[in-house]
N, C-alpha and C positions, 0 to 999 in steps of 0.2 A: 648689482641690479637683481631683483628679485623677479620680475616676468620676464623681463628685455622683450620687449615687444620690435619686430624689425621692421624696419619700413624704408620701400623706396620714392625719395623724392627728388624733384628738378629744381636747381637752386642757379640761376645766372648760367642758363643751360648747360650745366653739369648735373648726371645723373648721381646721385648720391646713394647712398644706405644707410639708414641711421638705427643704430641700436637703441632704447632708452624704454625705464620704467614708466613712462607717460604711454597712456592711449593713444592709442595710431589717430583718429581721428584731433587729438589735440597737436602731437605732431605734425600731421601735416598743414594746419592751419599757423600753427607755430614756423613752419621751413616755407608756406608761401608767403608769409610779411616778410620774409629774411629774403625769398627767390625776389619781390617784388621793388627794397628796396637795392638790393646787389645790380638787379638789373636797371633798375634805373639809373643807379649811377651810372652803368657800364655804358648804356645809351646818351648818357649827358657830359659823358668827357670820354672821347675814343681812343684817348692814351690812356687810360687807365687797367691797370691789371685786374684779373678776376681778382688775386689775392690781397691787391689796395683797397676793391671795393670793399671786398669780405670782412677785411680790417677794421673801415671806414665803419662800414654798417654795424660790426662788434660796436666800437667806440660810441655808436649812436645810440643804439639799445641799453646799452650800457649807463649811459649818459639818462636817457628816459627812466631808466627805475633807478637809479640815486635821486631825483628830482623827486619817483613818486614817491622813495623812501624818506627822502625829507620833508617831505608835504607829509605823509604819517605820521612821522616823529616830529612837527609841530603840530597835527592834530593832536597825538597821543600827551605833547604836553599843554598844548591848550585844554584839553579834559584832564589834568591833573589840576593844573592853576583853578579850574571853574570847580572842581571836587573841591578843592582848599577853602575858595570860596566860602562853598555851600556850606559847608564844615564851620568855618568859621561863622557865617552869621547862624544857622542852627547854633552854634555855640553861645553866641549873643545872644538871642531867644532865650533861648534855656537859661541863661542866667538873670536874663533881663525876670524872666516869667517866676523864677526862683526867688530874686527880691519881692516883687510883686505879693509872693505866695509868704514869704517871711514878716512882711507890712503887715499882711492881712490878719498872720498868727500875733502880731504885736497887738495890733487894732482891737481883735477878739478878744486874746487875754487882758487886756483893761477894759473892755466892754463885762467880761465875764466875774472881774474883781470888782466891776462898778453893783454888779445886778447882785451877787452875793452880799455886799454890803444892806446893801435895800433891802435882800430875802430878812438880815437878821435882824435890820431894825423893823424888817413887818413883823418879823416873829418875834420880836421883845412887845410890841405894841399890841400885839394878837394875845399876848401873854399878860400883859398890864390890863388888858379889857376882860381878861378872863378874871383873873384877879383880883375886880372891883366887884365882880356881880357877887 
C-alpha cells in the first residue's frame, strides 16, 4: 500500500480499523453499505452470527459486481459486434463507390475515344476545305 490511509469504522456494531490505499472518505461510505447490509441481516434473522452475515454480505457484493462485470463484458461485446458492423458496411460503401468510380472511368474512356475520333475527322475535313481553296 503506498498511503495506507487508516480509518476507524462501525460495521454490524463492531468497531473496526481499516488500513487501505483508498480515501477515507470513500472508505467510509464503502464500510457503511457493508455496516448497513451486516446489520440488517443481523436484525432479520437473530440467529445469525456477525460472521454468517459478514459472509453473506461478501457473497452478495460479490455477486453484484460479477453481474456488473458481465453486463460490461456484453456491452464491451455488443460495441465490438456494432464496430464489425460499421466496418463492414463502410467496407460495402467503399467498394460499392469504387465500382461506381471504375463505371464512370469506363463510361469516360469511350466517351473520350468517341470525341477523339470526331476531333480527326473534323481535322481531316478542316484539312480537305483547306485544301480546295
Amino acid at each position: 500500500m503506498s498511503k495506507g490511509y487508516s480509518i476507524r469504522v462501525r460495521i454490524g456494531g463492531r468497531a473496526l480499523s481499516i488500513i487501505s490505499d483508498a480515501k477515507p472518505e470513500y472508505m467510509m461510505q464503502i464500510a457503511s453499505k457493508v455496516d448497513k447490509s451486516i446489520t440488517g441481516l443481523l436484525n432479520s434473522n437473530s440467529g445469525l452470527t456477525f460472521e454468517k452475515a459478514a459472509v453473506l454480505t461478501a457473497l452478495k457484493f460479490c455477486d453484484e459486481a460479477s453481474n456488473v462485470k458481465n453486463i460490461d463484458d456484453n456491452i464491451e461485446d455488443d460495441n465490438n459486434i456494432s464496430r464489425e458492423h460499421i466496418q463492414t458496411a463502410e467496407k460495402t460503401t467503399i467498394e460499392s463507390e469504387a465500382d461506381n468510380l471504375r463505371k464512370q472511368v469506363v463510361a469516360y474512356s469511350k466517351e473520350l475515344s468517341k470525341l477523339e475520333k470526331e476531333n480527326k475527322s473534323l481535322i481531316k475535313e478542316l484539312e480537305a476545305l483547306k485544301n480546295k481553296k
